[in-house]
Backbone as CSV, one residue per row, in Angstrom:
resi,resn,N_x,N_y,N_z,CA_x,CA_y,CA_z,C_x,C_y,C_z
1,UNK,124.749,109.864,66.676,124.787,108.510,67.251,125.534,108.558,68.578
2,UNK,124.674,107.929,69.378,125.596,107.915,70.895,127.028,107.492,71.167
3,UNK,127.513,107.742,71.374,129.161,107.206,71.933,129.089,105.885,72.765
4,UNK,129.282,104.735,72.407,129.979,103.737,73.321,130.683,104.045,74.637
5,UNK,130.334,103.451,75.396,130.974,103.680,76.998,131.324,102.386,77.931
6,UNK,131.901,102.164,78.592,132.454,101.019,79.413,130.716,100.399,80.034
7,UNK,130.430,101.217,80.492,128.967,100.988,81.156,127.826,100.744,80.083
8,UNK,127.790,101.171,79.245,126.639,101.109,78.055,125.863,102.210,77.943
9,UNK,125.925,103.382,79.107,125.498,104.495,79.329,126.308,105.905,78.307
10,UNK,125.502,106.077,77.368,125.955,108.016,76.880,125.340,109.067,77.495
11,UNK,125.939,109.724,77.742,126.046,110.902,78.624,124.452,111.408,78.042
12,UNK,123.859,111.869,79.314,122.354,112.342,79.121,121.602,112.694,79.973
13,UNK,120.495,113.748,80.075,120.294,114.575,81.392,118.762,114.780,81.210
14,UNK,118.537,114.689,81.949,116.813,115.153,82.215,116.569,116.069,83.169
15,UNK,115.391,116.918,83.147,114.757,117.655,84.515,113.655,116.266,85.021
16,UNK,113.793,116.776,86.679,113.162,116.199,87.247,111.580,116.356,87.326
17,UNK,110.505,114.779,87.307,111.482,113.939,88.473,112.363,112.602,87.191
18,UNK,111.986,112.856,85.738,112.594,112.301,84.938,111.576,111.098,84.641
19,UNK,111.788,110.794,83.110,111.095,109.523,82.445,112.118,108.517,81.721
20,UNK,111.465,107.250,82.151,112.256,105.685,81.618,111.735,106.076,80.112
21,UNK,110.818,106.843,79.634,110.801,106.427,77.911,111.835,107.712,77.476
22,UNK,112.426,108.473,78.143,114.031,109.278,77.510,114.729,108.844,77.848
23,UNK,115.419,107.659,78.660,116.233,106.726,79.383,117.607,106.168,77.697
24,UNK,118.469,106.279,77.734,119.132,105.373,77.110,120.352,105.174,77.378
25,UNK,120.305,103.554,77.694,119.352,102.689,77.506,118.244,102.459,78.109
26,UNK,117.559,101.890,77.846,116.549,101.776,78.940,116.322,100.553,79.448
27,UNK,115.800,101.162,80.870,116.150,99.685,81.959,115.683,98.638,82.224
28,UNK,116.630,97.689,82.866,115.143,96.429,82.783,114.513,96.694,84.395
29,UNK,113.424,96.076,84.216,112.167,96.185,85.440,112.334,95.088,85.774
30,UNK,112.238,93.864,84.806,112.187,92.507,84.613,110.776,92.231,84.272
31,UNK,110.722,93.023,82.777,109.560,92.959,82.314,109.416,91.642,81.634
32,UNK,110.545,91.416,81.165,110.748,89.710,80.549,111.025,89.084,81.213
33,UNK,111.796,89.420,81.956,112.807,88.118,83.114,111.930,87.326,84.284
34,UNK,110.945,88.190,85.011,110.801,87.895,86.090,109.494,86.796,86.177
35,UNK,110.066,85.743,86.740,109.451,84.748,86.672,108.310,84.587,87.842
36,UNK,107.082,84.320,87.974,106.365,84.674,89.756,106.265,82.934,89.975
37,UNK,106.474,83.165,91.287,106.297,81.561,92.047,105.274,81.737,93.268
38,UNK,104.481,82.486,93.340,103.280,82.131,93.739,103.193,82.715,95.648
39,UNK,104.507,83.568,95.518,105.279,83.808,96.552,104.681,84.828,97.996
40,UNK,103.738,85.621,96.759,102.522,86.751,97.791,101.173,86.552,97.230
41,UNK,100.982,85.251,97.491,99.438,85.438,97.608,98.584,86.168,98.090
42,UNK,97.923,86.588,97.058,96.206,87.418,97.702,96.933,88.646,98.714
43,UNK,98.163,89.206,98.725,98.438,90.037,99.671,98.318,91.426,98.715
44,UNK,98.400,92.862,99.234,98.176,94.027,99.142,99.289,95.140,99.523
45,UNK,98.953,95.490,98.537,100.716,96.696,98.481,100.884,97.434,97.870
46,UNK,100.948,98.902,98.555,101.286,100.107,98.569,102.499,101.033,97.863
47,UNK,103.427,101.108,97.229,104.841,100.987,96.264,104.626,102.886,96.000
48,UNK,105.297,103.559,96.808,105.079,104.916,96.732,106.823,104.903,95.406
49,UNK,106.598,105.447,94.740,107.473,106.031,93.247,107.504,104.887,92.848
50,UNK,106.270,104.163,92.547,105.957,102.944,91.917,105.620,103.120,90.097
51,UNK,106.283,103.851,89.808,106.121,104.360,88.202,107.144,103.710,87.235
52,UNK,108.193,104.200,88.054,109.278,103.563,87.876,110.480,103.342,88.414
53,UNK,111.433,102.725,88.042,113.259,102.435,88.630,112.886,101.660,89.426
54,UNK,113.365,101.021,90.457,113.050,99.792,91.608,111.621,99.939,91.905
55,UNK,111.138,100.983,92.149,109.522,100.880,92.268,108.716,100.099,91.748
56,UNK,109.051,100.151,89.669,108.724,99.760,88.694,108.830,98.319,89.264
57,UNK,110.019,97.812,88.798,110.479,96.259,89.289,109.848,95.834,90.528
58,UNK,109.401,96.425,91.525,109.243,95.770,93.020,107.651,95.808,92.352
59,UNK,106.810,96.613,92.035,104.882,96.534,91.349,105.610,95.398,90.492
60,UNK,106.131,94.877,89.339,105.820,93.979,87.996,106.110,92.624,89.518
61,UNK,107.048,92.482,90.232,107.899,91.149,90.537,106.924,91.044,91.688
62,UNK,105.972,91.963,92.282,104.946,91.544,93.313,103.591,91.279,92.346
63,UNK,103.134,91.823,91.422,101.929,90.904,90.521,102.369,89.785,89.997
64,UNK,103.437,89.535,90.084,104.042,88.068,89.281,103.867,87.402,90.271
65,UNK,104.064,87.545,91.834,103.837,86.375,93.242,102.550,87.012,93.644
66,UNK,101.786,87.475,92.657,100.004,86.923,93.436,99.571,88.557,93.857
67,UNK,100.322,89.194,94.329,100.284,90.654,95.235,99.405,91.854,94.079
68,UNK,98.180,92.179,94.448,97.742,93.321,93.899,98.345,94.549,94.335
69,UNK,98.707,95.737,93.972,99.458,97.094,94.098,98.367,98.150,93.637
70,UNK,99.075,99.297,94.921,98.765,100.583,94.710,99.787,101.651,94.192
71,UNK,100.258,102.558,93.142,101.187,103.229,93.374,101.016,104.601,93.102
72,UNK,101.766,104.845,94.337,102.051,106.232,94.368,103.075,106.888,93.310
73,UNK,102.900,108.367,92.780,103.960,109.066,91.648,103.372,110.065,91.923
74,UNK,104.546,111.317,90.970,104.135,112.258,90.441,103.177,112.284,89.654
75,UNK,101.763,113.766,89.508,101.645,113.470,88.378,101.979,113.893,87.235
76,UNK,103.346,114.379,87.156,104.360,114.313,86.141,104.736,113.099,85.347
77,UNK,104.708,112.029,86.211,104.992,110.763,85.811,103.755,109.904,85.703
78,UNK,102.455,110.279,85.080,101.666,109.363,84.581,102.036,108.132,83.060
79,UNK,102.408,109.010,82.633,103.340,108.162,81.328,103.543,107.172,81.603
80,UNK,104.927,107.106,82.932,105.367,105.852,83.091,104.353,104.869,83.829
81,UNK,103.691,105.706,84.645,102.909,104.708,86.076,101.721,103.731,85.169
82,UNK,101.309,104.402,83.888,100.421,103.624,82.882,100.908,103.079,82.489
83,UNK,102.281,103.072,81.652,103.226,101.536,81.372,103.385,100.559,82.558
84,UNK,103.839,101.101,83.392,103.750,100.050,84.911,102.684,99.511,85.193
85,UNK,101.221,100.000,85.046,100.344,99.185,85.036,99.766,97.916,84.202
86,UNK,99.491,98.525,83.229,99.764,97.859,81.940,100.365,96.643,82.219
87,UNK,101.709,96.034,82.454,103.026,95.348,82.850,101.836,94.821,84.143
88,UNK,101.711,95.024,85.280,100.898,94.484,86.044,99.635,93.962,86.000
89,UNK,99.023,94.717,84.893,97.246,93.779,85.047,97.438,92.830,83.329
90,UNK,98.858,92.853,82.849,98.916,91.348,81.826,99.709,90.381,82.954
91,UNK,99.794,90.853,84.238,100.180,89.197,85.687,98.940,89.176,85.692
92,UNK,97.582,89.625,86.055,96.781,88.884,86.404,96.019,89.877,87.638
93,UNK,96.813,91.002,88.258,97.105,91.638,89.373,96.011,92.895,89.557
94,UNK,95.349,93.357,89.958,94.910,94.354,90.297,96.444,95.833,90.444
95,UNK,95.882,96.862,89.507,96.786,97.692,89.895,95.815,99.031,90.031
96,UNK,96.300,100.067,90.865,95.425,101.445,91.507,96.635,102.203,91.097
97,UNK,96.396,103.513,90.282,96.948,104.613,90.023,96.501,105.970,91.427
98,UNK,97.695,106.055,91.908,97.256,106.994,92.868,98.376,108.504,92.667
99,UNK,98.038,109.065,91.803,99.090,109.907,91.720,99.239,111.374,92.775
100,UNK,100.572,112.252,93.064,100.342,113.092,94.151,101.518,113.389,94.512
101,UNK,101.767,114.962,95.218,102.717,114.917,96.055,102.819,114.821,97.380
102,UNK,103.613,113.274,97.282,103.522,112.811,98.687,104.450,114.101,100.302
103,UNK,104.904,114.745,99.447,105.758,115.962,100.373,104.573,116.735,100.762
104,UNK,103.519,116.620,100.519,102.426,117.290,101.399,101.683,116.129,102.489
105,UNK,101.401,116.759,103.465,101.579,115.597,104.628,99.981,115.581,104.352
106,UNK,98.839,116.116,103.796,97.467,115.123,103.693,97.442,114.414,102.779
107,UNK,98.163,114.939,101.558,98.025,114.342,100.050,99.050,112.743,100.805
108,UNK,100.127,112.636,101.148,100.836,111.333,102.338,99.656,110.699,102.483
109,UNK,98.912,111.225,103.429,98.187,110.524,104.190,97.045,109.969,103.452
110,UNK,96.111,110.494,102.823,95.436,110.258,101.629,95.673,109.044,100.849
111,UNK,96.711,109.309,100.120,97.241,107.850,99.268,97.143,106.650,100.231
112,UNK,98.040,106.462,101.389,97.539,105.720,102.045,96.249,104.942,102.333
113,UNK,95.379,106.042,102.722,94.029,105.405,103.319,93.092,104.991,101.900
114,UNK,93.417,105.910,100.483,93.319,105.070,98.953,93.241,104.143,99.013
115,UNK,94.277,103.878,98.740,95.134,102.552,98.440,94.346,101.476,99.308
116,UNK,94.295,102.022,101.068,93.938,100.347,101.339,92.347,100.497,100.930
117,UNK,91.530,101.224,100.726,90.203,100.894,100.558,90.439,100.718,99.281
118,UNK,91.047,100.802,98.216,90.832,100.416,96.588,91.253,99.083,96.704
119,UNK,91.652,98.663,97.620,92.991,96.795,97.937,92.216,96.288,98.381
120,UNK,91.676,96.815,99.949,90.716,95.804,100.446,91.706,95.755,101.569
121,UNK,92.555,96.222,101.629,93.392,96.252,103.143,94.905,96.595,102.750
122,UNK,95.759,96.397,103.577,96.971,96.806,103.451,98.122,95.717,103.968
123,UNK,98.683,94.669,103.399,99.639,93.718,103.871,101.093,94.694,103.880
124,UNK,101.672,95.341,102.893,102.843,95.466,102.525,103.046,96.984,101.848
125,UNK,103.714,98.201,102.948,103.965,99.267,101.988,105.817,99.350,102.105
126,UNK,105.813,100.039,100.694,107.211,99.992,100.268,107.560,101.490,100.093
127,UNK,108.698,102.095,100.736,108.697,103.446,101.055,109.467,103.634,99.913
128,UNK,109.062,103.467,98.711,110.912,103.725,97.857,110.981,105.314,97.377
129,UNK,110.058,106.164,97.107,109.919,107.109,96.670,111.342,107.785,97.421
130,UNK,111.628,108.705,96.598,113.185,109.701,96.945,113.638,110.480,96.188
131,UNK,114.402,111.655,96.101,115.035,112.435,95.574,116.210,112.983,95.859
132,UNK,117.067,113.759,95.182,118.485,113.512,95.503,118.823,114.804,94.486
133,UNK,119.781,115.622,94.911,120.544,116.665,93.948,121.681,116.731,93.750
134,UNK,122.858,116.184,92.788,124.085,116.375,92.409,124.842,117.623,91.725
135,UNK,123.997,118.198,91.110,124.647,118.975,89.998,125.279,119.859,90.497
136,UNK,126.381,119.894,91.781,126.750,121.221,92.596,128.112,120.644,92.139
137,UNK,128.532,122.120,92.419,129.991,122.403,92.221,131.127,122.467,93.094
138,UNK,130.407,123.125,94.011,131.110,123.712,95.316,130.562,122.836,96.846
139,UNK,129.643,121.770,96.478,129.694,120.997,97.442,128.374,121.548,98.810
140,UNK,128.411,122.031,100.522,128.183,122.255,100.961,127.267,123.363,100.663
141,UNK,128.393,124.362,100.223,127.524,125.560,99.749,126.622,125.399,99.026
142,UNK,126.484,124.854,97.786,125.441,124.784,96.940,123.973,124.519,97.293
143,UNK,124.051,124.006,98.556,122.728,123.362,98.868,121.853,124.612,99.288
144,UNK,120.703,124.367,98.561,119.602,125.572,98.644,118.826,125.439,99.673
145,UNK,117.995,125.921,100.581,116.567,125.224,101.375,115.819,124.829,100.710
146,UNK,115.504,125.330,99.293,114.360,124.271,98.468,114.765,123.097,98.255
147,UNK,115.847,123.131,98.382,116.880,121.283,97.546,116.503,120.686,99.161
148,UNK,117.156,121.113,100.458,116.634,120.377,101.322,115.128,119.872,101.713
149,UNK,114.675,121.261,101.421,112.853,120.789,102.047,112.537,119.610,100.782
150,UNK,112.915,119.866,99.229,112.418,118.794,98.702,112.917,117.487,98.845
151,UNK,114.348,117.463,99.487,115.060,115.989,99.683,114.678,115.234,100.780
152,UNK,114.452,116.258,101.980,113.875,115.901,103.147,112.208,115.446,103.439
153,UNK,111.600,115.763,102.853,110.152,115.961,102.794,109.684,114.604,102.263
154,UNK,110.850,114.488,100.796,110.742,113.327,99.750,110.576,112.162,100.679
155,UNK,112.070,112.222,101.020,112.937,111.239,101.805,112.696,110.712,103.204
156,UNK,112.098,111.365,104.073,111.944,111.250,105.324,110.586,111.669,106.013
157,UNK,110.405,112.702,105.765,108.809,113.426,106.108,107.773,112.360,105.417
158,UNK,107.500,111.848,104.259,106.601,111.281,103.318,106.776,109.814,103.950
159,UNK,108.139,109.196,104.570,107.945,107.906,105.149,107.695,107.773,106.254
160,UNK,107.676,109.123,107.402,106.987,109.373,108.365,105.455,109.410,108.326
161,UNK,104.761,110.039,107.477,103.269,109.972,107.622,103.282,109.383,106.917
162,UNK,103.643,108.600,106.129,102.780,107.137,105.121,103.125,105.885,106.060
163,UNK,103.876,105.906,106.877,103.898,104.643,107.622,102.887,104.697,108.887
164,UNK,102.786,106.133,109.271,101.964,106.082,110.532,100.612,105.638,109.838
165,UNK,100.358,106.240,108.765,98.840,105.626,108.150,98.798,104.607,107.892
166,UNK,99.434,104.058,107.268,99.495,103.171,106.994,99.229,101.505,108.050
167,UNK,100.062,102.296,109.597,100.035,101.105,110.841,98.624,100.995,110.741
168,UNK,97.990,102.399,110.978,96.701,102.299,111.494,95.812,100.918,110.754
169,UNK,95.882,100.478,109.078,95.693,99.577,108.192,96.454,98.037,108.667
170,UNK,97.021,98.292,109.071,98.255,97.108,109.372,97.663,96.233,110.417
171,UNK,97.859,94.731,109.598,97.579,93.614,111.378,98.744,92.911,111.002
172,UNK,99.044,91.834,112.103,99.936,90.652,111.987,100.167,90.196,110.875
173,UNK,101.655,89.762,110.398,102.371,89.317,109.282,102.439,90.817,108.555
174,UNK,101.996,91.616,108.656,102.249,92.955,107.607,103.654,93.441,107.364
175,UNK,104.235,94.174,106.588,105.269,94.874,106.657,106.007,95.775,105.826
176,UNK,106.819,96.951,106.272,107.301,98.063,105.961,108.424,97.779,105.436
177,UNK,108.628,98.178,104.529,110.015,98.024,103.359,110.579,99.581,103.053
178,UNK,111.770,99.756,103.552,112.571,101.121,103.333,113.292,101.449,102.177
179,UNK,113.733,102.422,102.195,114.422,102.496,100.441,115.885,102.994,101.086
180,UNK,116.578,102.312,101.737,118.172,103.291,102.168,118.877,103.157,100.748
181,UNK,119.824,103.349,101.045,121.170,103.567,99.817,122.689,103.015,100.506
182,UNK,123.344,102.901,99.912,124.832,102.929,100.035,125.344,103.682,100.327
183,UNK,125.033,105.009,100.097,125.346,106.479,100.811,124.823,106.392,102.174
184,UNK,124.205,105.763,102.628,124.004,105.921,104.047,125.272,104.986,104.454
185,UNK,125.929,104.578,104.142,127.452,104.053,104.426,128.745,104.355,103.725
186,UNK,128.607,104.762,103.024,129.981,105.297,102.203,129.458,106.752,101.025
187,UNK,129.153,107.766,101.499,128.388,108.752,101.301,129.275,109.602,100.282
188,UNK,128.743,110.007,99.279,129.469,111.041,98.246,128.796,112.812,98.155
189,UNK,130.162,113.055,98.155,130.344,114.604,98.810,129.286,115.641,98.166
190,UNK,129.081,115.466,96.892,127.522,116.490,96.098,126.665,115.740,96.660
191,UNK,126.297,114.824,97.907,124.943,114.082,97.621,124.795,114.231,99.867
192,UNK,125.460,115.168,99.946,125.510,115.303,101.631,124.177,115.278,102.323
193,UNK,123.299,115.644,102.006,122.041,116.025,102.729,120.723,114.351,102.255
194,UNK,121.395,114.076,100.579,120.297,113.117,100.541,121.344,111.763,101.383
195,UNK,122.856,112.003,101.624,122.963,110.718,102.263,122.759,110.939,103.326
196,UNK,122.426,112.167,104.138,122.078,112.432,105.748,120.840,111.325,105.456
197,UNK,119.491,111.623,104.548,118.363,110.894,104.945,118.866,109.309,105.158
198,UNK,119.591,108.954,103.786,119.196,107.616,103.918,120.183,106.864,105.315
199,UNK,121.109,107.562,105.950,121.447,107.298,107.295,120.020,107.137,108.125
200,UNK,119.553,108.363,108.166,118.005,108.298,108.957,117.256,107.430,108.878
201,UNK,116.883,106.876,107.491,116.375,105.891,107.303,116.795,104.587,107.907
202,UNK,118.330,104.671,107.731,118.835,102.877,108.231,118.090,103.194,109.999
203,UNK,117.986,104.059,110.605,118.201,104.722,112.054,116.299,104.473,112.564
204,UNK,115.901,105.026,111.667,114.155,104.765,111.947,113.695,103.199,111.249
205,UNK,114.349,102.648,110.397,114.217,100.886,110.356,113.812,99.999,111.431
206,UNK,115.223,100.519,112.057,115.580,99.605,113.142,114.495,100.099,114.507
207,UNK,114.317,101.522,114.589,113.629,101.678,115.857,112.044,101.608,115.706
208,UNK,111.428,101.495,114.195,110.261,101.342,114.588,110.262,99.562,114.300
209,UNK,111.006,98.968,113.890,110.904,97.574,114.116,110.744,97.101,115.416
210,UNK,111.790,98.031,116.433,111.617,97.657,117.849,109.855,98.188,118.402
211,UNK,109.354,98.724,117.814,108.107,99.630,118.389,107.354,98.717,117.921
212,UNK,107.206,97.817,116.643,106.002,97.155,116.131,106.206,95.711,115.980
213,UNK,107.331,95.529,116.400,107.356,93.558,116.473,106.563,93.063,117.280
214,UNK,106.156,93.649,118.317,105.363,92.997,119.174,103.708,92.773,118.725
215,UNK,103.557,93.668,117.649,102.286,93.630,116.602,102.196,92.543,115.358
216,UNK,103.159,92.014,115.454,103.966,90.974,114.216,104.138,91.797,113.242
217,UNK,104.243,93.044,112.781,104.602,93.627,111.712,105.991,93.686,111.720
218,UNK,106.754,93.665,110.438,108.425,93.582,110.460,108.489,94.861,109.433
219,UNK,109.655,95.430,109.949,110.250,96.570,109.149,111.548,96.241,108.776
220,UNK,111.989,96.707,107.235,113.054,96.119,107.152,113.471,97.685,106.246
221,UNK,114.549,96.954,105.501,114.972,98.477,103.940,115.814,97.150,103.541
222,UNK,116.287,97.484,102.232,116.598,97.663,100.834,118.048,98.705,100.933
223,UNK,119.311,98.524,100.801,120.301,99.385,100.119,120.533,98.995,99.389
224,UNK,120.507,99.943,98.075,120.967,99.641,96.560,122.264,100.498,96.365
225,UNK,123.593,99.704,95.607,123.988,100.692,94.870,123.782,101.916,94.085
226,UNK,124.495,102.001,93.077,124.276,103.122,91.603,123.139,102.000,91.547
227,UNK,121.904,101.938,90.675,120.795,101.687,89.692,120.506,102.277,88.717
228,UNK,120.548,102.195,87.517,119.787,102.793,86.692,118.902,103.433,86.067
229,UNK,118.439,104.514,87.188,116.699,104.104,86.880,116.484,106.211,86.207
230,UNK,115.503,106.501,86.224,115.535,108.067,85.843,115.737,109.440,86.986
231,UNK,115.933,108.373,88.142,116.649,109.948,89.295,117.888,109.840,88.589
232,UNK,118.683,109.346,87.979,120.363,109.205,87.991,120.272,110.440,86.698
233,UNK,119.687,110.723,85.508,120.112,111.347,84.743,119.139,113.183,84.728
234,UNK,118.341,112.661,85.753,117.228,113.995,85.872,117.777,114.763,87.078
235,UNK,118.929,113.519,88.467,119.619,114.931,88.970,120.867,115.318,89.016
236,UNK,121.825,114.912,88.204,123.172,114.145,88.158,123.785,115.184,86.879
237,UNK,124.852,115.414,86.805,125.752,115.535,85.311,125.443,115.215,84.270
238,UNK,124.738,115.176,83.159,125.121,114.270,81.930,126.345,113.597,81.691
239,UNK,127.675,114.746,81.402,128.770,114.028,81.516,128.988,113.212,82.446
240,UNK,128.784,112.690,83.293,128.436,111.509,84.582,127.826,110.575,84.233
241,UNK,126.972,110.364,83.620,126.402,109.219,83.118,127.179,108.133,82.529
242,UNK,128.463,108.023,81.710,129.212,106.739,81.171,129.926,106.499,82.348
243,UNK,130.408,107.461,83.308,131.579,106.760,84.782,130.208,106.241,85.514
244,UNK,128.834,105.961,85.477,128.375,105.663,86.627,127.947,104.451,86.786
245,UNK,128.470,104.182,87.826,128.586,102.602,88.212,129.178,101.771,88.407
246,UNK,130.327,102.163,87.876,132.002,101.617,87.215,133.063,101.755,89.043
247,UNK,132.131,102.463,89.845,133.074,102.068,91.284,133.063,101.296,91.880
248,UNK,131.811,100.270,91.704,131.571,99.086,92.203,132.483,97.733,91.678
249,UNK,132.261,96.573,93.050,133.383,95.924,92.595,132.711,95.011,91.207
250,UNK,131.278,94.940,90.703,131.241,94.208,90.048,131.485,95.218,88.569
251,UNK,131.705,96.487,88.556,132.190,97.566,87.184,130.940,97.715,86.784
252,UNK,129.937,97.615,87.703,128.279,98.251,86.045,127.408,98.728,87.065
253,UNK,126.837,99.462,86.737,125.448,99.790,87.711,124.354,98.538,87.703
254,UNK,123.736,98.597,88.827,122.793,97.597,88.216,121.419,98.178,87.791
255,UNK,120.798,97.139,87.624,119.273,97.140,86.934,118.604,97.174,88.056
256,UNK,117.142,97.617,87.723,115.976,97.733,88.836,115.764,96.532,89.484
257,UNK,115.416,95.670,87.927,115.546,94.022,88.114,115.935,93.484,89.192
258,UNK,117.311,93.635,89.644,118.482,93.073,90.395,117.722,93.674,91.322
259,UNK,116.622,94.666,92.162,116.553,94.750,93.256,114.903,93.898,94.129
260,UNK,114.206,93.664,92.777,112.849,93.050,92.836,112.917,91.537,94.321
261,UNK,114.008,90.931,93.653,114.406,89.888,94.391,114.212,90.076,96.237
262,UNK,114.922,91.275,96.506,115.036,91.425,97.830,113.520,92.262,98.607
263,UNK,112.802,93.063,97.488,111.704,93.027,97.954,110.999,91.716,98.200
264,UNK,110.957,90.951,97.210,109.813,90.104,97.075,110.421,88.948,98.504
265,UNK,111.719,88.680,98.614,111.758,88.006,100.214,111.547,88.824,101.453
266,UNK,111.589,89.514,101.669,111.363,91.094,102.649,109.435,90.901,102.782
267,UNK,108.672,90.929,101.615,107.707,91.246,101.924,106.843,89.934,102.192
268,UNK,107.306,88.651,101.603,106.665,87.270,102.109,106.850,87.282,103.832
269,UNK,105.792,87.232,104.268,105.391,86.429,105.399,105.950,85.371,105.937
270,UNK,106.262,84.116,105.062,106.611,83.162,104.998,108.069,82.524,105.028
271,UNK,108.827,83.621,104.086,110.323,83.080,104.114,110.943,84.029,104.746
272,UNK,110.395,85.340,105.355,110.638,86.225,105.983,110.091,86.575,107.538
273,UNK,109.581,85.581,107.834,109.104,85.736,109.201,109.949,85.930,110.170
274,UNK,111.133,85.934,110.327,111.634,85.945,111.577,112.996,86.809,110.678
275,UNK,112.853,87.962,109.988,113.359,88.848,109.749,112.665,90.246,109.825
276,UNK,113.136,91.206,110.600,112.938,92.344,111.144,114.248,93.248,111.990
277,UNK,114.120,94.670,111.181,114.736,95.135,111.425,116.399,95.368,111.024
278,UNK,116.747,94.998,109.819,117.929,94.964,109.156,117.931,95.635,107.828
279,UNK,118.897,95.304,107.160,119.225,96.315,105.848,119.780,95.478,105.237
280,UNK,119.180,95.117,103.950,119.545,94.146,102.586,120.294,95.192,101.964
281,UNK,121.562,94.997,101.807,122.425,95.988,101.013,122.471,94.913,99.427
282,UNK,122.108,95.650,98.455,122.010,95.062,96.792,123.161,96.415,96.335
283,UNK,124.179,95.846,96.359,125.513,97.256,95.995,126.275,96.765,95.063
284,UNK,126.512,95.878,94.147,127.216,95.561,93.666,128.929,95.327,94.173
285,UNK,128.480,94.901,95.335,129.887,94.348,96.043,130.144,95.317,97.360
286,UNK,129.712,96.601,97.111,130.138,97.359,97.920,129.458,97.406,99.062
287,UNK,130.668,97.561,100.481,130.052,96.973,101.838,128.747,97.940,102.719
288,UNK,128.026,97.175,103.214,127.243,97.962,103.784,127.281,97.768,105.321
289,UNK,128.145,98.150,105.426,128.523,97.939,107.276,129.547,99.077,107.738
């Protein structure tokens, strides 16, 4: 029987890229919670590591406001991306299984040009896909070139050619949603190279927002705290799992749930029009400046 922990989390480890059905506990998406208000009509969207963890939540909380989805995964992670669908076509929603590794720059590009011919066009892609390696000891040293090419490739290369394909799809009101972190502002020492990306990321937000406002497309990101989702126990400690989350000022990691919200205003047209180019930090208190 698992051990009780301040967080609700017992210590537990997966290989990557990791599954929500070995998760315990397991997380909410806001498979119950999330209520749709009608918020993305008839719009179209792209959700690369849309299987699961915020991915999961940002596909269920965009078929709940009207939005049909494409998502990108491993196909390691068909398991989950068929529960995620599932969860999307009982909204009502059109959902496209596009599975692949997006770290190859045609298989990138590919999903893309999928996706918008299975949609019917392309309103809204969401870069969340990422990877990350903790389990080092010694810090600096530990880092391999395979750990970089796969963190980098994940992280940065894959939102480089899925966005350029993606413009090509893109007219007025469209827009690009980033996946930064909190480590791109207050960065932890085993996680040096994946918080180099998500710095990069806050850094290419802002400059292709300046390159495509004049197209009406808006680029924005997303920083999340700790989350819950299956990168945390597939690249992380086991023993790490009950302290995680507990540094924030609110004491818990959050849920995927908790990040659906800031997609779903980010990607409306409507209550988001005259936002471009910034960073929604969802940290559980912790500053993103």
């Amino acid at each position: 029987m698992s051990e009780t922990t301040s967080n609700g989390i017992p210590a537990q480890e997966q290989q990557p890229p990791g599954l929500t059905s070995k998760m315990s506990p397991r997380p909410d998406h806001g498979e119950q919670s999330w209520v749709g208000r009608n918020r993305l009509p008839g719009m179209k969207a792209l959700i690369t590591g849309g299987d699961s963890g915020i991915g999961r939540a940002v596909a269920i909380a965009f078929a709940r406001e009207g939005c049909d989805v494409a998502l990108s995964y491993l196909p390691e992670e068909q398991s989950d991306a068929e529960d995620t669908q599932n969860w999307i076509e009982k909204s009502g929603a059109r959902c496209f299984l596009l599975p692949g590794d997006i770290t190859d720059e045609a298989t990138a590009r590919g999903v893309v040009d999928t996706a918008a011919d299975l949609l019917g066009g392309l309103d809204v892609l969401v870069n969340n896909a990422g990877f990350q390696w903790a389990r080092r000891e010694h810090g600096i040293a530990d880092v391999t070139t395979d750990q970089m090419d796969r963190i980098f490739k994940t992280n940065l290369y894959a939102m480089f050619w899925m966005t350029q394909q993606a413009l090509t799809h893109m007219g007025e009101h469209a827009s690009i949603i980033n996946l930064s972190s909190i480590q791109a502002y207050d960065p932890s020492t085993p996680l040096i190279d994946y918080a180099a990306t998500k710095a990069a990321i806050n850094n290419f937000t802002v400059n292709l927002a300046a390159e495509v406002g004049p197209r009406g497309i808006r680029v924005n990101a997303v920083a999340p705290g700790p989350i819950w989702t299956p990168l945390q126990p597939a690249t992380k400690s086991g023993d790490s799992m009950p302290k995680f989350g507990l540094n924030t000022p609110l004491g818990r990691p959050g849920q995927p749930a908790e990040l659906a919200g800031a997609f779903v205003f980010l990607a409306s047209p409507h209550e988001a029009s005259y936002v471009s180019g910034t960073v929604v930090g969802v940290t559980g208190g912790r500053p993103v400046f």
